[in-house]
Backbone as JSON Lines, residues from 0, in Angstrom:
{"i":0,"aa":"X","n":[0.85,-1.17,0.0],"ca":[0.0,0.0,0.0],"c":[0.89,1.23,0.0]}
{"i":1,"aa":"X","n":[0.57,2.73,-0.83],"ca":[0.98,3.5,-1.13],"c":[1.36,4.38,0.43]}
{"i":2,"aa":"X","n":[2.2,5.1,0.33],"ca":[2.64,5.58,2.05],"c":[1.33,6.53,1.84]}
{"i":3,"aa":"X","n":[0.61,7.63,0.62],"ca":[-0.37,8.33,0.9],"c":[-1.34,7.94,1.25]}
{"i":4,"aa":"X","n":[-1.95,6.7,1.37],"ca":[-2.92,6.06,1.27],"c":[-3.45,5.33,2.68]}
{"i":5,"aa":"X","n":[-2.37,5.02,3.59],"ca":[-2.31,4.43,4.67],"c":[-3.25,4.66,5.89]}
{"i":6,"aa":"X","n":[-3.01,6.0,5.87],"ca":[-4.18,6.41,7.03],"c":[-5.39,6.84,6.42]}
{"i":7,"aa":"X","n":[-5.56,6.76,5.37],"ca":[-7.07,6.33,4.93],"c":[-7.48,4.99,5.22]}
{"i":8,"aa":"X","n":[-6.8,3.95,5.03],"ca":[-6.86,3.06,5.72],"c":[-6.8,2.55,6.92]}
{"i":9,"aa":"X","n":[-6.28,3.17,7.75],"ca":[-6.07,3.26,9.39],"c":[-7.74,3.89,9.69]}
{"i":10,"aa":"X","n":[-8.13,4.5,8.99],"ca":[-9.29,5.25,9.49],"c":[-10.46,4.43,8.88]}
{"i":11,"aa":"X","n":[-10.51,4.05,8.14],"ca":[-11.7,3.27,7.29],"c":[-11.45,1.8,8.52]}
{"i":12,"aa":"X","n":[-10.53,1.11,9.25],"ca":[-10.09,0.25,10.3],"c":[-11.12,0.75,11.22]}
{"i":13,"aa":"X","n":[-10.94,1.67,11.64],"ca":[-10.97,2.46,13.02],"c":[-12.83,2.67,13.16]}
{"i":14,"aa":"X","n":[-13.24,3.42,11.95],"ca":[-14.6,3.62,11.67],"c":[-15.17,2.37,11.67]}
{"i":15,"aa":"X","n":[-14.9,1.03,10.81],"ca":[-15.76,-0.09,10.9],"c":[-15.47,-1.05,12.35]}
{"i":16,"aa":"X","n":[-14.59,-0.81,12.79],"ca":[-14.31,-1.13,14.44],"c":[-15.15,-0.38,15.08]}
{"i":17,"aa":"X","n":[-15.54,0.89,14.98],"ca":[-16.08,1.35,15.64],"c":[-17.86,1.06,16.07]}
{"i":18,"aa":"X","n":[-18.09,1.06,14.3],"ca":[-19.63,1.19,14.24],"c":[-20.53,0.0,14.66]}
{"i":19,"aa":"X","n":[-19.3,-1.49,15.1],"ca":[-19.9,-2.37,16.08],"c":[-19.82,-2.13,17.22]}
{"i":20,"aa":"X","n":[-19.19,-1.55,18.14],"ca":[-19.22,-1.26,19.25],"c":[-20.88,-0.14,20.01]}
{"i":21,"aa":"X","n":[-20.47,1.25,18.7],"ca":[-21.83,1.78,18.57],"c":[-23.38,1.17,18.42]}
{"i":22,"aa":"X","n":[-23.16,0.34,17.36],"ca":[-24.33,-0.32,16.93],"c":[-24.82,-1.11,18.05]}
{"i":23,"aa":"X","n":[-23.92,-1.39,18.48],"ca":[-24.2,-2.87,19.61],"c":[-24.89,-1.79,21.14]}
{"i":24,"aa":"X","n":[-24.32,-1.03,21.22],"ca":[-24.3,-0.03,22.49],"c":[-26.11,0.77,21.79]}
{"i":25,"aa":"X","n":[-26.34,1.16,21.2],"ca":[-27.6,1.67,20.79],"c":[-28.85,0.08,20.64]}
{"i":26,"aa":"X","n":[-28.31,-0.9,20.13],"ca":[-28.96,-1.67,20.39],"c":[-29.64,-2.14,21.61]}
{"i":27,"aa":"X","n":[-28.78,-2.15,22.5],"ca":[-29.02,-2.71,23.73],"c":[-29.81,-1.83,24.78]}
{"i":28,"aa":"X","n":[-29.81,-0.44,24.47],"ca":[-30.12,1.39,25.07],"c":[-31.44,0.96,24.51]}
{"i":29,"aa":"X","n":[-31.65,0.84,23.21],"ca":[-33.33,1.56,22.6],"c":[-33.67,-0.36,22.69]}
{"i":30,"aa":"X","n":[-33.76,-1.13,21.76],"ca":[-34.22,-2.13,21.68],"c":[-34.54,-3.35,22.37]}
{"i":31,"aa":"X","n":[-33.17,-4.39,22.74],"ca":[-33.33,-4.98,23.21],"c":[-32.67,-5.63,24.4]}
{"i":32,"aa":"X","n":[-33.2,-5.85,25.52],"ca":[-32.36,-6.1,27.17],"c":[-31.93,-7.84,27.35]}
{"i":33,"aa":"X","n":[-32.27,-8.57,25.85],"ca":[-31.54,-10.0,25.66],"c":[-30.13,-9.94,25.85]}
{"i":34,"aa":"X","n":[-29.31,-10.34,26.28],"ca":[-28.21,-10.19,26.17],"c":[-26.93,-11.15,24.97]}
{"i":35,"aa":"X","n":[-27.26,-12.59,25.17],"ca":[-27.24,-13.95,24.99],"c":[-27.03,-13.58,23.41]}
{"i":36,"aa":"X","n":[-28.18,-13.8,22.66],"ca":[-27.79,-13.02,21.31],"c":[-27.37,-12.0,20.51]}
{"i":37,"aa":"X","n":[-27.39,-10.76,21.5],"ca":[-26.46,-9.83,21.17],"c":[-25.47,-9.73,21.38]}
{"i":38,"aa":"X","n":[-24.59,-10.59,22.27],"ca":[-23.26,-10.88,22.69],"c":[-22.68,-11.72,21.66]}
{"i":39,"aa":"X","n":[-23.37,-12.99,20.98],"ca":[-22.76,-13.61,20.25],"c":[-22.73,-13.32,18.84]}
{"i":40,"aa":"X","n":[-23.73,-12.21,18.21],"ca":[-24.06,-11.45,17.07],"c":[-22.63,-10.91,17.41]}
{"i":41,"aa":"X","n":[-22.44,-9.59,18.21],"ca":[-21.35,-8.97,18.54],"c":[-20.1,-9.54,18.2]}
{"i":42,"aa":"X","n":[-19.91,-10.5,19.27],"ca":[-19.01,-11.51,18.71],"c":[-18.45,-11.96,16.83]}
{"i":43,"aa":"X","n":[-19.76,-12.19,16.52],"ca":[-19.29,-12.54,15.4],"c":[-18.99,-11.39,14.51]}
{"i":44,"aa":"X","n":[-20.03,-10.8,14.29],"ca":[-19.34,-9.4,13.82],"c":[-18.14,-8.72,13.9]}
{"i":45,"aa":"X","n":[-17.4,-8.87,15.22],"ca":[-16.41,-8.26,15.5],"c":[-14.97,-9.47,14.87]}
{"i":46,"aa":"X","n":[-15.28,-10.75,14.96],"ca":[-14.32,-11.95,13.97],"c":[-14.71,-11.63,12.34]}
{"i":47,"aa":"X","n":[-15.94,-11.34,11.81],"ca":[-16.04,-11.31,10.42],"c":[-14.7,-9.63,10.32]}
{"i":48,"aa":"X","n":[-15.31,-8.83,10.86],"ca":[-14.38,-7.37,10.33],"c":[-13.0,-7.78,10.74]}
{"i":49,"aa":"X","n":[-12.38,-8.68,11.52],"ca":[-10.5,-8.87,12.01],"c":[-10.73,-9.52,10.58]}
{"i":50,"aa":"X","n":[-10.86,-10.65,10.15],"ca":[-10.47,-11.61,9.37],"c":[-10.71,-11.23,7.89]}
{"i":51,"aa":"X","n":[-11.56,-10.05,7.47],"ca":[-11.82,-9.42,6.43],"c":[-10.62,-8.04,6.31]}
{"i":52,"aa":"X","n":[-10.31,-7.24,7.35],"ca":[-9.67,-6.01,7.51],"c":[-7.97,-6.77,7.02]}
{"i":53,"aa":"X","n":[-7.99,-8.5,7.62],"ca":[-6.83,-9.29,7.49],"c":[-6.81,-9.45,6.12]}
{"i":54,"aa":"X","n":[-7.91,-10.18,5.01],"ca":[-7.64,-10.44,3.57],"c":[-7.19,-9.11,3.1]}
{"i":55,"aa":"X","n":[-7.64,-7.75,3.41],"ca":[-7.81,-6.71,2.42],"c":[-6.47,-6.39,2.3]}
{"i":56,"aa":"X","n":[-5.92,-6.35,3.97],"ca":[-4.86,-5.4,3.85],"c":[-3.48,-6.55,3.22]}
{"i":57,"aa":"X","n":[-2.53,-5.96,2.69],"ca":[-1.51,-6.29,1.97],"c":[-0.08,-6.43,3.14]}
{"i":58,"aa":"X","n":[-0.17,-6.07,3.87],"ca":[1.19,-5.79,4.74],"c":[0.66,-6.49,5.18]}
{"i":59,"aa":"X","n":[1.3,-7.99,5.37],"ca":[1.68,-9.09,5.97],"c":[3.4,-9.29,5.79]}
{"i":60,"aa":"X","n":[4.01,-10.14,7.01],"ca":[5.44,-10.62,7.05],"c":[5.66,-11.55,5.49]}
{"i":61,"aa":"X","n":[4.48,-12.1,5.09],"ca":[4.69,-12.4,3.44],"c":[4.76,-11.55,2.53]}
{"i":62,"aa":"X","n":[4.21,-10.69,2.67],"ca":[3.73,-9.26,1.91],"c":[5.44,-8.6,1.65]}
{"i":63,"aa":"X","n":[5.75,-8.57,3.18],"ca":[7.4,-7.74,2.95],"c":[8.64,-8.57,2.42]}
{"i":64,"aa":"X","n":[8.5,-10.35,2.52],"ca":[9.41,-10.53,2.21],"c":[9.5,-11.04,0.58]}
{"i":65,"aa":"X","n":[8.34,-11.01,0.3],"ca":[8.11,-10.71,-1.45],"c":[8.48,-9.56,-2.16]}
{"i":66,"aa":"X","n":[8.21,-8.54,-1.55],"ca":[8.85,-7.04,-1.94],"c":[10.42,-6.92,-1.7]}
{"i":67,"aa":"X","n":[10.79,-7.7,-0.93],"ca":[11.71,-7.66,-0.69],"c":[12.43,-6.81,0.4]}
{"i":68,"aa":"X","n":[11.87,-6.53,1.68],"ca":[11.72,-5.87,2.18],"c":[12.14,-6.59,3.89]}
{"i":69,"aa":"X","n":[13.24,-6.69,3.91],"ca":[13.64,-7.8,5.06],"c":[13.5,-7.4,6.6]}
{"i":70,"aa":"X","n":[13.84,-5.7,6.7],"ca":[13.78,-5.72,8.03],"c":[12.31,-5.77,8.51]}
């Protein structure tokens, strides 16, 4: 990834990290006082965005030593 480009990406991270935490926190305020399934919704939501934020991004320890990029 381009060095200009990075913290657009740090922030597009940060925002979809965020908007489960929000979502989940307004859920639980206006809707619903279940806990049980909104914990494990949460849950999963929060493994789908690591493991997706993981395919997208390119900087992996494979990533650098293909570029060639050792330290």
């Amino acid at each position: 990834m381009e060095t200009k480009n990075k913290s657009s990406a740090v922030t597009a991270m940060n925002m979809l990290d965020s908007f489960t935490m929000v979502g989940f926190g307004l859920y639980v305020l206006f809707i619903s006082k279940n806990w049980f399934y909104i914990e494990n919704a949460t849950y999963f939501l929060s493994i789908l965005s690591f493991v997706g934020i993981l395919i997208v991004m390119p900087e992996s320890p494979k990533w650098f030593l293909i570029n060639g990029k050792q330290k």
